[in-house]
C-alpha positions in Angstrom: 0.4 -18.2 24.1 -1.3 -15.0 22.7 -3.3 -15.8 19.2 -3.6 -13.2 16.8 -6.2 -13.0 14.0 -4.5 -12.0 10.6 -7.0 -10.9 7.6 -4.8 -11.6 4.4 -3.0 -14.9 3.3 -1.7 -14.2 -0.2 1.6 -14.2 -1.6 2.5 -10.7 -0.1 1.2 -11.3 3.6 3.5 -14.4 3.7 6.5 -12.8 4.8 4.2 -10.4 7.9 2.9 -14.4 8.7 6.6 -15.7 9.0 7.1 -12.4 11.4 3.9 -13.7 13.4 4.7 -17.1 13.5 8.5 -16.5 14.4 7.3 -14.2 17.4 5.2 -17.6 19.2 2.0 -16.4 18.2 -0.7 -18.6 17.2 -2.5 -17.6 14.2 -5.6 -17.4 13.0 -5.5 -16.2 9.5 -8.7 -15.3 7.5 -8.6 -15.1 3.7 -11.4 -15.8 0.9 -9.4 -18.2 -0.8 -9.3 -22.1 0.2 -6.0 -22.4 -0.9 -4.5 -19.1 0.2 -0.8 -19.7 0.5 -0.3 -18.1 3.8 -2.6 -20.6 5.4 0.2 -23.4 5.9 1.5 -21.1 8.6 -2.8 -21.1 10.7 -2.9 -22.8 13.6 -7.1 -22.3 12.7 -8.2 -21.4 9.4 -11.4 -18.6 8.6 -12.3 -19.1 4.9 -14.1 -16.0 4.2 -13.7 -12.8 2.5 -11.2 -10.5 3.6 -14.1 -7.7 3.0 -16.8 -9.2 4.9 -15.6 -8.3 8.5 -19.2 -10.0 9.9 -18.3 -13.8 8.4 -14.8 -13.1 9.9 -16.7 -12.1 13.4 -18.8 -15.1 13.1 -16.1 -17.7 12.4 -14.2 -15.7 15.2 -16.8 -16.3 17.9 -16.9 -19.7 16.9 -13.5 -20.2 17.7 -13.8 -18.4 21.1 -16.6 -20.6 22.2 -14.3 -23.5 21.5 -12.0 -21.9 24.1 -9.4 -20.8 21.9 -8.6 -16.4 22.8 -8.4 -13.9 20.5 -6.2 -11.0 21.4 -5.4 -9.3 18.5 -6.4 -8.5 14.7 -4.4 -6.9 12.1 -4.9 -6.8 8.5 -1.5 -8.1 6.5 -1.3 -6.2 3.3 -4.8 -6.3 2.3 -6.4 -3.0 1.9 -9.7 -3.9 4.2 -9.7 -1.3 7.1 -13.6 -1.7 7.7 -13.0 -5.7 8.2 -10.1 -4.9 10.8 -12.8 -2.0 12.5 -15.6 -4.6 12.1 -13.6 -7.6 14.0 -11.9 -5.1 16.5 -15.5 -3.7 18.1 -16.7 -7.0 18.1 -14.0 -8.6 20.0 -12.7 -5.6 22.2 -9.5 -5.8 20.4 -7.0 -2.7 19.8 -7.6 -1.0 16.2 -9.6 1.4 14.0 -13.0 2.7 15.2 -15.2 2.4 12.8 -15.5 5.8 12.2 -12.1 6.3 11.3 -12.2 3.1 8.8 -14.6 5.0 7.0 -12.4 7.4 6.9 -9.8 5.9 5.3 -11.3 3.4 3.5 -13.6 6.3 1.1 -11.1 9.0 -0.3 -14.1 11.4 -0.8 -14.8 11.1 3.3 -11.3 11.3 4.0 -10.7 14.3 2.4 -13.7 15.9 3.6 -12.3 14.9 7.2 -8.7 15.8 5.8 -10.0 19.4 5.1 -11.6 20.2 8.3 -9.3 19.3 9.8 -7.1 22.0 8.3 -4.6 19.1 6.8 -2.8 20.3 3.5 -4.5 18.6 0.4 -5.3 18.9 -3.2 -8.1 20.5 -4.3 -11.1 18.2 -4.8 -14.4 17.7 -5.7 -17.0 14.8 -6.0 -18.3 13.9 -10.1 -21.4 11.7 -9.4 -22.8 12.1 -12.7 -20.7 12.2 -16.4 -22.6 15.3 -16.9 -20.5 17.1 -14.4 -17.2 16.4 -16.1 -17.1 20.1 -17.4 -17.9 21.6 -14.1 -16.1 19.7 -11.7 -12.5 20.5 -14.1 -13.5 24.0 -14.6 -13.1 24.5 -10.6 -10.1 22.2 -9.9 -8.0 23.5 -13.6 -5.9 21.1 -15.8 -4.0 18.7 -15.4 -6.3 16.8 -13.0 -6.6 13.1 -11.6 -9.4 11.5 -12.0 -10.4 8.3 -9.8 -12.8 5.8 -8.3 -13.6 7.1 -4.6 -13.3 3.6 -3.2 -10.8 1.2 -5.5 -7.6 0.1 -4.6 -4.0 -0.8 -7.1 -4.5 2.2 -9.2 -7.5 0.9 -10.7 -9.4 3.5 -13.1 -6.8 6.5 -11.6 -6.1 8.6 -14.4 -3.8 11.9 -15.9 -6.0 14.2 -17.4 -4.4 17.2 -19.1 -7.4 17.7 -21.7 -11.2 17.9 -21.5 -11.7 16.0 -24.3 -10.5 13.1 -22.4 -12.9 13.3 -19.3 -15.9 11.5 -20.3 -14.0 7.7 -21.3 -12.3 8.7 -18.0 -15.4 9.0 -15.9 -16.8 6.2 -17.0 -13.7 4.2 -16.6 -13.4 5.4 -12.7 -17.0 4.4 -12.3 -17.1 1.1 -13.4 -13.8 0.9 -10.9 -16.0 1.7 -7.9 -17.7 -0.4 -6.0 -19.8 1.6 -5.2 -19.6 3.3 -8.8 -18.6 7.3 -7.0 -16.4 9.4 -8.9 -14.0 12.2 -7.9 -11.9 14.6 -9.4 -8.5 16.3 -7.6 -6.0 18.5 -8.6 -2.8 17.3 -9.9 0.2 18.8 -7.8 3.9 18.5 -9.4 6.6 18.0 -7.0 7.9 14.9 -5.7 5.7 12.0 -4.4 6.9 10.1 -1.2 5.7 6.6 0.2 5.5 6.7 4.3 5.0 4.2 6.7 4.1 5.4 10.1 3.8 3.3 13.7 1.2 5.1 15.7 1.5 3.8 19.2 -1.2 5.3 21.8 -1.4 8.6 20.0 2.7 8.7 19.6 3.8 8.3 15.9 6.8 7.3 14.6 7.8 7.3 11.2 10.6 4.4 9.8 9.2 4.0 6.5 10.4 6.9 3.6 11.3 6.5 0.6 11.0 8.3 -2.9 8.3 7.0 -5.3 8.9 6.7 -9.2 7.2 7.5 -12.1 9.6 7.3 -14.5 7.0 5.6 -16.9 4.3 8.1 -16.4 5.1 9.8 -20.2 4.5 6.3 -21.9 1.3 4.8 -19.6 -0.8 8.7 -19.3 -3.3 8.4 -18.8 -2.7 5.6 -16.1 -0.5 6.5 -13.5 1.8 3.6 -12.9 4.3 3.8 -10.5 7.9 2.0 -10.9 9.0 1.4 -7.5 10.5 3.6 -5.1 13.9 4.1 -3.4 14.9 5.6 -0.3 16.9 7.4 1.6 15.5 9.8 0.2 17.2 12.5 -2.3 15.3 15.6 -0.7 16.8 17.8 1.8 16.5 17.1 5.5 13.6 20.0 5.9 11.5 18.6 3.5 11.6 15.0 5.1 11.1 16.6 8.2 7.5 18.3 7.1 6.2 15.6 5.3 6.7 13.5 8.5 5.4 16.4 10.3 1.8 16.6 7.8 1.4 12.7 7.1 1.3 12.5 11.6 -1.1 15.5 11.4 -2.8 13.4 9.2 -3.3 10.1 11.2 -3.9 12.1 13.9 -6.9 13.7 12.4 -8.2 10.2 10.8 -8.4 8.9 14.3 -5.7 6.7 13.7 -3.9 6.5 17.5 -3.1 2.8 17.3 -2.0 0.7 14.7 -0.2 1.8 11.2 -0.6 4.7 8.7 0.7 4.4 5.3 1.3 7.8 3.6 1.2 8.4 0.0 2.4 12.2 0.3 3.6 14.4 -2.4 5.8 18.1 -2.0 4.6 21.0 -4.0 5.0 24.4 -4.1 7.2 24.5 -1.0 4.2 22.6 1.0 3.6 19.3 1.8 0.4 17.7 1.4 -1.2 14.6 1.7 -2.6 12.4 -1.8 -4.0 9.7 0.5 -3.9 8.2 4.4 -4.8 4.4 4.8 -4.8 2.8 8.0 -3.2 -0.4 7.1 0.5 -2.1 6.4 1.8 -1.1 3.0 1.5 -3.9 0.0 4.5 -3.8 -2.8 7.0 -5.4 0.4 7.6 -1.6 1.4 6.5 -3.0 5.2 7.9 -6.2 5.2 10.9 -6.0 3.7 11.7 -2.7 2.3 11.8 -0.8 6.2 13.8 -3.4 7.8 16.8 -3.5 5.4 16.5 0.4 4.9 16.4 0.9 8.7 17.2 -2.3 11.1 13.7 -2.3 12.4 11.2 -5.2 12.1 8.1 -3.3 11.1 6.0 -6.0 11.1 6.8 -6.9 14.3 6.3 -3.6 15.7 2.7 -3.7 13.8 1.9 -7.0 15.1 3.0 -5.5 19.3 1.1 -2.7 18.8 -2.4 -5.1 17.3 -2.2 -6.7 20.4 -1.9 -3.7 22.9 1.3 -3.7 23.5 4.0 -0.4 24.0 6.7 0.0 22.1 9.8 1.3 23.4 12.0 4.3 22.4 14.5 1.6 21.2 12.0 -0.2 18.9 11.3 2.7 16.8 14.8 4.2 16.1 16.6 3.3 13.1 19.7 1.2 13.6 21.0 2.7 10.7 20.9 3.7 7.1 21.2 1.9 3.7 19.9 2.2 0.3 16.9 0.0 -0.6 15.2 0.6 -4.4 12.4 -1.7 -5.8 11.9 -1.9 -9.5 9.4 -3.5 -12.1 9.6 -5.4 -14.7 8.9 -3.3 -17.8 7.3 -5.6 -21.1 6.3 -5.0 -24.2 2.8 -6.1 -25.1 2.9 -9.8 -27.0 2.6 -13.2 -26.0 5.3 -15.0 -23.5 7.0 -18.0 -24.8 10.0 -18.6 -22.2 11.3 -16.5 -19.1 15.1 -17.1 -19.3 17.8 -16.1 -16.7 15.7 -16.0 -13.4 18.3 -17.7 -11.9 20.9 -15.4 -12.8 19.2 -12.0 -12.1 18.4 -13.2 -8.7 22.2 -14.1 -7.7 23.5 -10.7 -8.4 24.7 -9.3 -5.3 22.8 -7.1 -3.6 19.3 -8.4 -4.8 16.9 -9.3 -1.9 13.9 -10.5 -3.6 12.8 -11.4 -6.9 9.8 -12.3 -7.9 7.7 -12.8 -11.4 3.9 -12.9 -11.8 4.2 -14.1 -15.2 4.7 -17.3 -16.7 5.0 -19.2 -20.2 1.5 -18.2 -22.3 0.7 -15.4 -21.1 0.0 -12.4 -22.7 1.5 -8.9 -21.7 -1.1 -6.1 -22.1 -0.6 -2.1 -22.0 -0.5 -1.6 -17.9 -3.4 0.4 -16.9 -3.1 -0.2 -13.0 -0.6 -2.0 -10.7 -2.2 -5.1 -11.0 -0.9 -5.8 -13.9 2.9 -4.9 -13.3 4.8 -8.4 -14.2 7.1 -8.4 -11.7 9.7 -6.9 -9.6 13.3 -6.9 -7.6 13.8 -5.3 -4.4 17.8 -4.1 -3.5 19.6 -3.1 -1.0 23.3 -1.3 -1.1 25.5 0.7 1.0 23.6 4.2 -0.9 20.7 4.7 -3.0 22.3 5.2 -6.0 23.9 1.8 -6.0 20.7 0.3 -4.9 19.0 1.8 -8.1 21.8 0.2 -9.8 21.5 -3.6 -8.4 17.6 -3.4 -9.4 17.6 -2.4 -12.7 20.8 -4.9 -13.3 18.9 -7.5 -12.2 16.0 -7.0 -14.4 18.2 -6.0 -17.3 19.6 -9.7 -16.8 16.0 -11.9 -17.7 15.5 -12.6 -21.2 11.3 -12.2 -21.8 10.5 -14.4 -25.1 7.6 -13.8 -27.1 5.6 -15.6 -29.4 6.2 -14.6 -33.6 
């Protein structure tokens, strides 16, 4: 039996464990939390932070010393490329160089790599200090976004359409770093696509597409909070066909020859370029559930084959076919919660896949300002999109949200 080690156990990375589990692997799952829900599925347990790739190594080695192999790691969606890189070199394992962790793991460095590498991006620039707000806007023009270099969830990402604005918005990125780096990019209209790409010795192959929505972007500016997504998508067949084209051009030039690519891609101007590259599987249930009902194809799977340095074969990575898949949030008004009523009801209409609810009884609903805040969601799946679209927004039409007087 082949063990793999998985970096990730919460609530998202439980349906990529079922896959694991399901396939006869054993599993050695590595989260910071004790009580990690994904760890019920371990066959050995590493409590350690998903970021620190070295504690992960030396629980690892621990483990091999005992005997027990190691013969593949994969992250399962948690954003920590440089943990995978770390564990990979260490053990000889398929994955990211380190190199190209970096890469994807600092948007300032990708870009830079992006660039000379003659990829299609937005203009850019680094802001390490407040003081140069003015400077860095004058060269990339309004509207601009303004982010941390090295967050994750939309955290301190920002709109900006007036210089007046800039310096909260600075500061706001900053304190959003972990490493507190600033930078600035220009904002390019058009429509924004979510891609998931299997890269597989250098061959790419890309099942996951679908169209990304901001229909809440007038009422959250300056936060950029996206409501879902839903594919197939409604562009024409060319313009699917070039962002494929750019977001492969993309991995290819992040190093990425093995493992996953998630795209977050965007078409402007009869171009299309790339926002950001990360070398990992998708969160938001785009790559464990969102792929396979659009497509027929166990993503996870193929993720999990290609970790442990296996081929995949033509067959694999072809769609068995085409259906409409649309995820949706919940949408609140700020208060206090005093009963969630209907749950039961909203998740029986047909054609709802998922539904699930981060909130409960007492809590209180604040302005969203990132996506870690979004209070929950319904994934779909009909015969087109537009029905799809339909089923989710039912669904959450059907939950009665009480507040507090």
């Amino acid at each position: 039996m082949k063990n793999i080690l998985i970096i990730g156990a919460g609530i998202e990375a439980c349906e990529g464990i079922k896959i694991a589990k399901s396939m006869g692997l054993g599993l050695i799952i590595a989260d910071g939390n004790p009580s990690a829900p994904g760890f019920i599925w371990a066959n050995h347990i590493i409590v350690a932070s998903t970021y620190d790739g070295e504690a992960i190594v030396d629980q690892a080695m621990t483990l091999k010393a005992t005997g027990i192999t190691i013969d593949g790691v994969i992250a399962m969606c948690a954003d920590v490329p440089m943990s995978v890189a770390i564990v990979a070199k260490a053990l000889q394992l398929p994955g990211l160089s380190l190199e190209s962790a970096h890469w994807v793991a600092d948007k300032l460095a990708m870009k830079d790599r992006l660039k000379a590498m003659n990829i299609p991006i937005p203009a850019y620039c680094a802001v390490p200090e407040k003081a140069d707000i003015e400077k860095c806007a004058s060269l990339i023009g309004l509207p601009l976004v303004i982010k941390p270099v090295d967050s994750r969830g939309a955290r301190g990402v920002q709109y900006i359409d007036s210089i007046e604005q800039l310096p909260q918005a600075w500061e706001l990125a900053a304190r959003e770093s972990p490493s507190g780096r600033v930078m600035m990019e220009e904002y390019l209209p058009g429509p924004q696509f979510s891609t998931e790409t299997l890269a597989d010795c250098g061959n790419y192959f890309t099942l996951g597409f679908a169209d990304r929505n901001y229909e809440w972007l007038e009422k959250t500016k300056p936060f950029m909070i996206e409501n879902g997504g839903d594919s197939p998508t409604s562009q024409t067949i060319e313009v699917k066909q070039q962002v494929i084209a750019t977001v492969e051009h993309a991995a290819k030039a992040l190093g990425i020859a093995t493992g996953v690519a998630k795209g977050d891609m965007v078409f402007s101007n009869g171009q299309a370029k790339v926002i950001e590259i990360a070398g990992r599987l998708s969160g938001g249930y785009f790559s464990t559930t969102q792929i396979p009902l659009a497509t027929g194809v166990n993503f996870i799977e193929k993720a999990i084959k290609l970790a442990l340095g296996e081929r995949l074969s033509k067959q694999e990575v072809s769609a068995q076919y085409e259906k409409g898949v649309a995820i949706r949030y919940l949408d609140l008004p700020p208060g206090k919660i005093s009963a969630i009523e209907h749950l039961d009801k909203a998740k029986a209409l047909a054609g709802v896949e998922l539904l699930s609810l981060f909130i409960q009884p007492g809590d209180i609903i604040k302005p969203l300002v990132n996506h870690t805040q979004r209070a929950g969601f319904v994934i779909s799946c009909a015969a087109t999109k537009e029905d799809a679209i339909a089923v989710a927004n039912t669904s959450l039409a059907q939950l009665k949200i009480c507040y507090e007087p």
